[in-house]
PLY file of the C-alpha trace (Angstrom):
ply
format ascii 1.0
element vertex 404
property float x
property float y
property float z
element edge 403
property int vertex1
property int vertex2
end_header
0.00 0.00 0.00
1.85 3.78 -1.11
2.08 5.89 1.75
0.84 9.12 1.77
2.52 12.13 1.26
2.51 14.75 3.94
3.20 17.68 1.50
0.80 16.47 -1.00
-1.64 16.19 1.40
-0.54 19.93 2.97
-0.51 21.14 -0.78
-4.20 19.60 -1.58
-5.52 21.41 2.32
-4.18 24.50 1.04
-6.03 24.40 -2.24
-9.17 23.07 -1.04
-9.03 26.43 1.36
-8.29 28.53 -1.21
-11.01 27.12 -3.35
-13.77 27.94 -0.49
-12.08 31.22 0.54
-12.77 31.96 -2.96
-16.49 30.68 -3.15
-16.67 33.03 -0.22
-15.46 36.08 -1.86
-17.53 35.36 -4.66
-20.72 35.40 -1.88
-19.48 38.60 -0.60
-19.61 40.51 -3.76
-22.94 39.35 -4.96
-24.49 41.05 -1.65
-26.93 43.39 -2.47
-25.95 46.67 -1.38
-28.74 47.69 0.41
-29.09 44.45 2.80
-28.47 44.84 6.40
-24.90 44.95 7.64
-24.80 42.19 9.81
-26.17 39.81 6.77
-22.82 40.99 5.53
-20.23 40.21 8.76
-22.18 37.07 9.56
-20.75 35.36 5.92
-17.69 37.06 7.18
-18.11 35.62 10.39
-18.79 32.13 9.44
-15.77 32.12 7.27
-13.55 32.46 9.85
-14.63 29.88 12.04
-15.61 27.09 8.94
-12.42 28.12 6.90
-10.09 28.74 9.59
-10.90 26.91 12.60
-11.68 29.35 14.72
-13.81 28.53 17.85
-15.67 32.18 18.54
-15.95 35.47 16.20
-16.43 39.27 16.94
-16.57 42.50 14.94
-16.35 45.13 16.59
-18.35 48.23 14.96
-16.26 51.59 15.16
-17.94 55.28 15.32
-16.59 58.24 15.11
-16.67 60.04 18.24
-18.26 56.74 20.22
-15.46 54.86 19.47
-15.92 50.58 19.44
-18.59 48.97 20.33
-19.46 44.86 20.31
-21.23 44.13 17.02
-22.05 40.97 15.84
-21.00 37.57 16.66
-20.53 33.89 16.57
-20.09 31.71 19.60
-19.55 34.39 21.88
-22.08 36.32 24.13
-21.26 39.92 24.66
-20.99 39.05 28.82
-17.80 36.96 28.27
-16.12 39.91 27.63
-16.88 40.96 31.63
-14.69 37.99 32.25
-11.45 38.51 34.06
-9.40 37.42 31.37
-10.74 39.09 28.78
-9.31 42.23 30.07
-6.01 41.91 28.33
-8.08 41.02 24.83
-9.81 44.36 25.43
-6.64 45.93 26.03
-5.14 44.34 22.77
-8.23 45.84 20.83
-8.26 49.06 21.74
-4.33 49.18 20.68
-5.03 47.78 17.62
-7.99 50.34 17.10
-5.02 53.10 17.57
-2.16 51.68 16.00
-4.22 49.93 13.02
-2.20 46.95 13.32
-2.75 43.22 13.60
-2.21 40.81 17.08
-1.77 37.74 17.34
-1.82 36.37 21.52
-1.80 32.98 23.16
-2.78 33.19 26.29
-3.65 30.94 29.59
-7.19 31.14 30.39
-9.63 29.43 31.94
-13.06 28.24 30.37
-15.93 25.90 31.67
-13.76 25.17 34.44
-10.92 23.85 32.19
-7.01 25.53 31.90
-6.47 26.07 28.16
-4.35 27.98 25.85
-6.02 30.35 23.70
-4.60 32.00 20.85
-6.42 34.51 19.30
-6.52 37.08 17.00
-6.97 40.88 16.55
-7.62 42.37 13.29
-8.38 45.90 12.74
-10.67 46.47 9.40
-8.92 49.44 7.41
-9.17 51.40 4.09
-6.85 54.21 3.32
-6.27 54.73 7.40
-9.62 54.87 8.09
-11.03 52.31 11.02
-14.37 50.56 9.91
-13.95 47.90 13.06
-12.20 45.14 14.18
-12.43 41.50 13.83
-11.46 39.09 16.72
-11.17 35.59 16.82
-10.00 32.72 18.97
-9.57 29.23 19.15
-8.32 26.79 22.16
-5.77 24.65 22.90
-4.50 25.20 18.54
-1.04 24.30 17.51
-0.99 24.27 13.96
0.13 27.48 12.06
-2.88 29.88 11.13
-2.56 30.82 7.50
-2.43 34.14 8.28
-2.13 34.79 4.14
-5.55 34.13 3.36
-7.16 35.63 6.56
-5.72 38.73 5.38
-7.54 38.46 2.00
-10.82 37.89 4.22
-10.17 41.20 6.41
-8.82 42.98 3.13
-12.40 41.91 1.46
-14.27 42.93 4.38
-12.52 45.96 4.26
-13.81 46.71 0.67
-16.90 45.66 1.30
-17.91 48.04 4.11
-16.34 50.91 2.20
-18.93 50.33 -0.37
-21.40 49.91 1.83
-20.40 53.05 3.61
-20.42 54.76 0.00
-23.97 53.36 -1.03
-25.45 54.92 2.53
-24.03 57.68 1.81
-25.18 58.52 -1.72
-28.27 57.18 -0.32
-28.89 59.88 2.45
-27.98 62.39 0.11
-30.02 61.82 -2.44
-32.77 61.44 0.24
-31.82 65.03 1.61
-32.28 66.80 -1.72
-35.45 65.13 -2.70
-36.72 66.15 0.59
-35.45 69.92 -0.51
-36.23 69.80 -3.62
-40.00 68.75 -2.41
-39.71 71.56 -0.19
-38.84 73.97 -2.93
-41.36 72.04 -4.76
-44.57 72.91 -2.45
-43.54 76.57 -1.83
-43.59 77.19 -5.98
-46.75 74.95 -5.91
-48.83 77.23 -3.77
-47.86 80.31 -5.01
-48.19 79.00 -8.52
-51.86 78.07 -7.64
-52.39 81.36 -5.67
-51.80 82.31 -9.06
-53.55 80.13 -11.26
-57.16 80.49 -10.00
-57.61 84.12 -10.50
-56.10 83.93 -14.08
-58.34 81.29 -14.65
-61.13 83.39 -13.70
-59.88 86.30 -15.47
-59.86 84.03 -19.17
-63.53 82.72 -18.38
-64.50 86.69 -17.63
-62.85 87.22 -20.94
-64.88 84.79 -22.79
-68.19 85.87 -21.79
-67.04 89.77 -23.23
-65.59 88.75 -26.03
-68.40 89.60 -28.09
-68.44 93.04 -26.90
-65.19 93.96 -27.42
-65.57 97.04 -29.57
-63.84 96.52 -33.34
-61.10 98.59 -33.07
-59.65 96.76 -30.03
-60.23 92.93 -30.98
-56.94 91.99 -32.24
-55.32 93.92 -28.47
-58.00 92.11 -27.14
-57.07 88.55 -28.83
-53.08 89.74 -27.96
-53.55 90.04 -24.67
-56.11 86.37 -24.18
-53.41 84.63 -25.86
-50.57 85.98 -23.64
-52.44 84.78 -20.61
-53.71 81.71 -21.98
-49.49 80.79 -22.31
-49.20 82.11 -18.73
-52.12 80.04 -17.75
-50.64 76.66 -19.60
-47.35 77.13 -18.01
-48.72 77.53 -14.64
-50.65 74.29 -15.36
-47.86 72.74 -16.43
-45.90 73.51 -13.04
-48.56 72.32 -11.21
-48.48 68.66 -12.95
-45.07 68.13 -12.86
-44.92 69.51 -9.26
-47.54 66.97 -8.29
-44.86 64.13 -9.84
-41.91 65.37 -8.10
-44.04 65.38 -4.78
-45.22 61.77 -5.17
-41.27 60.51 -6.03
-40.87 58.54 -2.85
-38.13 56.33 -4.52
-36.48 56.76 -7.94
-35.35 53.33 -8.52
-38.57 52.19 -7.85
-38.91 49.02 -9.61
-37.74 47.34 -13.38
-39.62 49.51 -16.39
-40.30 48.44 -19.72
-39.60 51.20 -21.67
-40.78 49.54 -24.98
-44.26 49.01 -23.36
-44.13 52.70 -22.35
-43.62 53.92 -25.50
-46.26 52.13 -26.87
-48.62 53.75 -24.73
-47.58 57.29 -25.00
-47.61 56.82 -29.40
-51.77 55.38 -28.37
-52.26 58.86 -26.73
-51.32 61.22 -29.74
-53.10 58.57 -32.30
-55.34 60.88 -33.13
-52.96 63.63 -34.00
-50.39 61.32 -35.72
-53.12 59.95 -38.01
-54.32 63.92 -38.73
-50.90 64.87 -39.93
-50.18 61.77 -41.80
-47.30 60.73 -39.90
-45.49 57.44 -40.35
-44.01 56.39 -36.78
-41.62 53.27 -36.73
-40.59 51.94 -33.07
-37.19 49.98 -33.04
-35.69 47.83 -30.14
-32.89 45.99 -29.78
-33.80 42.38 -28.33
-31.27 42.52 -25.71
-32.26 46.02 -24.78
-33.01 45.70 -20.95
-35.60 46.90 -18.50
-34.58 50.01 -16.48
-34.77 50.27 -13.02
-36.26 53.71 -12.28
-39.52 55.33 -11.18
-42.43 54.56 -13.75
-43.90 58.11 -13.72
-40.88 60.02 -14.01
-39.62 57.68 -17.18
-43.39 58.44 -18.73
-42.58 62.14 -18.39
-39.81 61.99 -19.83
-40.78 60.10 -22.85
-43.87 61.48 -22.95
-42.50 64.98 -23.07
-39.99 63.71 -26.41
-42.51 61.67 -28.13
-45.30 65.05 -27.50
-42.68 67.14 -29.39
-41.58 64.73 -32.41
-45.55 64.56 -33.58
-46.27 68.46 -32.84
-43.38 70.04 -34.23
-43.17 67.59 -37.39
-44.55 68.51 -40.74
-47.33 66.91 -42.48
-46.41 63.29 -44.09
-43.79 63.36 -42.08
-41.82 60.80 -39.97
-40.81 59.46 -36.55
-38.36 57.07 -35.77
-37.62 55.62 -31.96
-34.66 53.53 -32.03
-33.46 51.68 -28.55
-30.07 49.79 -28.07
-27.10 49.09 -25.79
-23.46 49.79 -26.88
-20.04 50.77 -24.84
-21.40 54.12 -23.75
-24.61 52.93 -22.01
-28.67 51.79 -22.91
-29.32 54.80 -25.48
-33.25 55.25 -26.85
-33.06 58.09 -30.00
-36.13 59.93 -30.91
-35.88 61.32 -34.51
-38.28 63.12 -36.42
-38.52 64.96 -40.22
-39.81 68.09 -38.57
-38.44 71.98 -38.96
-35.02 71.48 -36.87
-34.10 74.02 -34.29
-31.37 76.47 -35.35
-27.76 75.73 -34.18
-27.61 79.07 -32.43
-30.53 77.99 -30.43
-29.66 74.19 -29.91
-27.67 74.88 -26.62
-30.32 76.89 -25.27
-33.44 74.43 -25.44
-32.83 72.73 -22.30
-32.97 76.15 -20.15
-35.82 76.41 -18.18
-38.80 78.34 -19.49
-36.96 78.65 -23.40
-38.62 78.55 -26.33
-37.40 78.96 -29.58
-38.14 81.68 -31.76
-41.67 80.68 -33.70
-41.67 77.17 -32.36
-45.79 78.59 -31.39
-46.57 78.54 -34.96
-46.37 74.63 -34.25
-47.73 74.22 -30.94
-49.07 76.75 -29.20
-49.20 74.70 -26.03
-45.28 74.44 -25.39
-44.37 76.38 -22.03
-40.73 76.17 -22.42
-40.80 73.56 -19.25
-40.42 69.85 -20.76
-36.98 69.95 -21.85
-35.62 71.50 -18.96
-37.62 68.93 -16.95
-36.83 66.12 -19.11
-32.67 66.82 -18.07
-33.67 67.63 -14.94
-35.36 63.89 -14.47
-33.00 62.22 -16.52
-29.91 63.37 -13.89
-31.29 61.73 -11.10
-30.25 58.43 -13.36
-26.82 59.79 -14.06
-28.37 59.83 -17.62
-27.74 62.25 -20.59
-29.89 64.14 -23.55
-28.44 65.43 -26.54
-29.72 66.81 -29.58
-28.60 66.89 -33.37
-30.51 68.85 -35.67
-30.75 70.69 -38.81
-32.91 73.26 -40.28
-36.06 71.94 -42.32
-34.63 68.35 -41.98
-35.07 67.86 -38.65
-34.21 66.52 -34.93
-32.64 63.51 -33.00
-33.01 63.81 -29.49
-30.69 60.59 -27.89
-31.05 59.74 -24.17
-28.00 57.76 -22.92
-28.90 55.61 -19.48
-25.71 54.80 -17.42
-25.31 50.51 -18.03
0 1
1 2
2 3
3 4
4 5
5 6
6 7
7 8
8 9
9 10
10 11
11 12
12 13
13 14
14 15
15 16
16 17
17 18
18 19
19 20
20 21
21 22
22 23
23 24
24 25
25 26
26 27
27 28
28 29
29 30
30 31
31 32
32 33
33 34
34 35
35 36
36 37
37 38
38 39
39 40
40 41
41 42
42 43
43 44
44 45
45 46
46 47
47 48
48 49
49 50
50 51
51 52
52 53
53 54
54 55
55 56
56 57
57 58
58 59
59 60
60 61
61 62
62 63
63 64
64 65
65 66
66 67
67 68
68 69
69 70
70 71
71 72
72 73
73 74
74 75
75 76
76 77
77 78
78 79
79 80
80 81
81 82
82 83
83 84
84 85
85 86
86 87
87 88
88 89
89 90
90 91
91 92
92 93
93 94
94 95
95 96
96 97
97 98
98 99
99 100
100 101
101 102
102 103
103 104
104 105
105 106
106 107
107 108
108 109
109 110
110 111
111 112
112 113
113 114
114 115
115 116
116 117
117 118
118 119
119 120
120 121
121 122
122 123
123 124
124 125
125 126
126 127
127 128
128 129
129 130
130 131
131 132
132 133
133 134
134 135
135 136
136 137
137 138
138 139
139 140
140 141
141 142
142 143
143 144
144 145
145 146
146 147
147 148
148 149
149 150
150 151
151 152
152 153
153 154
154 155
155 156
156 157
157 158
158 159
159 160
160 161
161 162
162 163
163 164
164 165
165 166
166 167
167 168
168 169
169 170
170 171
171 172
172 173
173 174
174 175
175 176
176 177
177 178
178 179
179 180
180 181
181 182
182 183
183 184
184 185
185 186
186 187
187 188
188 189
189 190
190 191
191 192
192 193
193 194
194 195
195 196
196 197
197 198
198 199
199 200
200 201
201 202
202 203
203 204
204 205
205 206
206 207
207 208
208 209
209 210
210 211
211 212
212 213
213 214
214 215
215 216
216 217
217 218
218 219
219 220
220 221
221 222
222 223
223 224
224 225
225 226
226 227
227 228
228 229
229 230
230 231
231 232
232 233
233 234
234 235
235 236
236 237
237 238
238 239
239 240
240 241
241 242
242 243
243 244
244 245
245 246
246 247
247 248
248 249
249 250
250 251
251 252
252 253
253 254
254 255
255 256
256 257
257 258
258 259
259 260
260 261
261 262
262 263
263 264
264 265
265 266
266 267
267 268
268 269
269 270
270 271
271 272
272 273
273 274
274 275
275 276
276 277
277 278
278 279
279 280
280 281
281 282
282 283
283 284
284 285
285 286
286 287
287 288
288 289
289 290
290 291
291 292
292 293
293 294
294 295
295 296
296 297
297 298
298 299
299 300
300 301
301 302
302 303
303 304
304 305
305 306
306 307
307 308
308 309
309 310
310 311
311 312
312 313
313 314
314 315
315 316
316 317
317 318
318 319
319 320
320 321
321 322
322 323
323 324
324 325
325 326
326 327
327 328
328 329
329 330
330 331
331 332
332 333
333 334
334 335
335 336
336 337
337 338
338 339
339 340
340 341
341 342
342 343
343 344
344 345
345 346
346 347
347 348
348 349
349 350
350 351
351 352
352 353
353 354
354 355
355 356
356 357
357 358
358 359
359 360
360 361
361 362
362 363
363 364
364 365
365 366
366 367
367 368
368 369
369 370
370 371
371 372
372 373
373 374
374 375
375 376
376 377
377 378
378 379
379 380
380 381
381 382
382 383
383 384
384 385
385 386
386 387
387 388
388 389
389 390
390 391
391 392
392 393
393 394
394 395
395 396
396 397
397 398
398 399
399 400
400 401
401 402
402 403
């Protein structure tokens, strides 16, 4: 019968760890960012006793200002650490907190009534000098040599991964904070735009009813000055809509959109005005051309808005093309159309708020100089672009790139 060979057999441990250290790493990164913590530092906690051998786990959790405090942890209770020898661990971990380097202590203890030797470690969690917490682990009575390697790729991992998590929370807060201003913002324009709104309305229906006595010589001032109001009155409108949306955005990743469905809808809502100008419309996506995560209302503004100017500012047999696919820069939708083309002096300027370009009323007189302004506005909050290409009597692209 061959005898076995220690350092095969040392060689084959070593890769089998490897191998599940690996499958570990591999668990760690597919986390979803926004789970809990702790469903994080348990699979960090678990490796370190099933991979390593050790007996009993802590992280410690370090604040800023509170200092460490005991987090989570595996075959430990937080009362142990009132035990009389675990006043030189404690002593150890607080160093290690200060200095930001490792330990590594055996130590005569006793536990369940029992003399033993434990040897534990202390393992402070660091990225770029900054503390996140520290890992401690021990194991009794151990005599073979810890592979102190690959435990550093563990702590180096769990490193990374709080920093992103870190990161994500706080993007996350921050984006919370300026919706809540910008709903703030939001409700002061919204009541003074309606404070507005009703007595103009009031003021066009007055105007109605005496229309017909208007005497000849001032009609046309008169029909001047409805029209000016009615603009004043459709922007104010307008406000008030989109207001309403940006009040109700409680999250803007809400869920996975379809934005081939969407666009389907929105072309059934101007039917009636495609088929009155004669306008061919031809709707393009890739097969591989995903579903975005976003907020469903915001994405049917936005495309709404687009599609809404392709059919009003087009010309009569005209056409409108919506093209969707994926390449290196992103998930980019174009919306083309045959339609009068904006001037390249004023192409730069159609995104400002309230901007209108010259004579674009001769085409629809229900514009307000808001939707393109909105539609960038909206489209930021995805870390998504809109550009436009256009020429004069030819016509527009408009191309929205997402972020992949």
């Amino acid at each position: 019968m061959a005898k076995k060979n220690p350092l095969l057999d040392f060689a084959f441990r070593e890769l089998q760890l490897k191998d599940r250290l690996l499958e570990v790493l591999i668990r760690v990164q597919n986390c979803d960012l926004e789970e809990n913590e702790d469903i994080l530092l348990q699979i960090f906690l678990e490796a370190f006793v099933e991979l390593f051998g050790f007996e009993r786990v802590v992280y410690y959790r370090f604040e800023k200002g509170k200092g460490l405090r005991w987090g989570v942890s595996k075959g430990i209770t937080e009362e142990e650490r009132h035990r009389s020898y675990f006043t030189q661990i404690v002593s150890d971990i607080l160093e290690s907190s200060l200095s930001l380097r490792w330990m590594q202590r055996r130590i005569p203890v006793v536990l369940d009534g029992n003399e033993v030797f434990l040897t534990y470690l202390v393992l402070p969690v660091t990225r770029e000098k900054t503390l996140y917490g520290i890992f401690y682990a021990d194991v009794r009575n151990h005599s073979e040599r810890l592979d102190i390697d690959l435990i550093h790729i563990l702590v180096v991992q769990a490193s990374l991964s709080l920093y992103y998590r870190q990161m994500y929370e706080t993007m996350r807060m921050q984006q919370l904070e300026l919706l809540k201003l910008a709903n703030f913002k939001n409700e002061i324009v919204r009541q003074i735009t309606a404070n507005i709104e009703n007595p103009l309305e009031k003021t066009l229906h007055f105007m109605n009813e005496i229309e017909s006595a208007v005497p000849e010589g001032c009609v046309s001032h008169f029909g001047e000055i409805y029209r000016r109001l009615s603009q004043i009155y459709l922007t104010l409108e307008k406000s008030l809509n989109l207001g309403k949306i940006g009040a109700n955005i409680e999250d803007i990743f809400q869920k996975e959109v379809n934005i081939c469905h969407m666009i389907d809808r929105i072309l059934k809502n101007y039917e009636e005005e495609i088929k009155k100008r004669h306008i061919k419309v031809e709707v393009v996506f890739h097969e591989k051309f995903p579903l975005l995560r976003g907020n469903e209302d915001v994405f049917r503004t936005i495309f709404d808005e687009l599609i809404s100017n392709a059919v009003y500012y087009n010309r009569e047999k005209g056409k409108i093309r919506i093209y969707a696919y994926s390449d290196n820069r992103g998930h980019i939708i174009e919306i083309q159309d045959t339609g009068k083309g904006i001037p390249v002096e004023f192409q730069g300027l159609i995104f400002e708020q309230f901007y209108r370009v010259p004579g674009s009323e001769k085409h629809n007189d229900k514009g307000a100089g808001l939707g393109l302004f909105l539609v960038k506005k909206f489209l930021g909050y995805y870390g998504a672009t809109i550009s436009v290409q256009s020429v004069e009597d030819e016509g527009s692209v408009f191309t929205v790139i997402f972020p992949a």
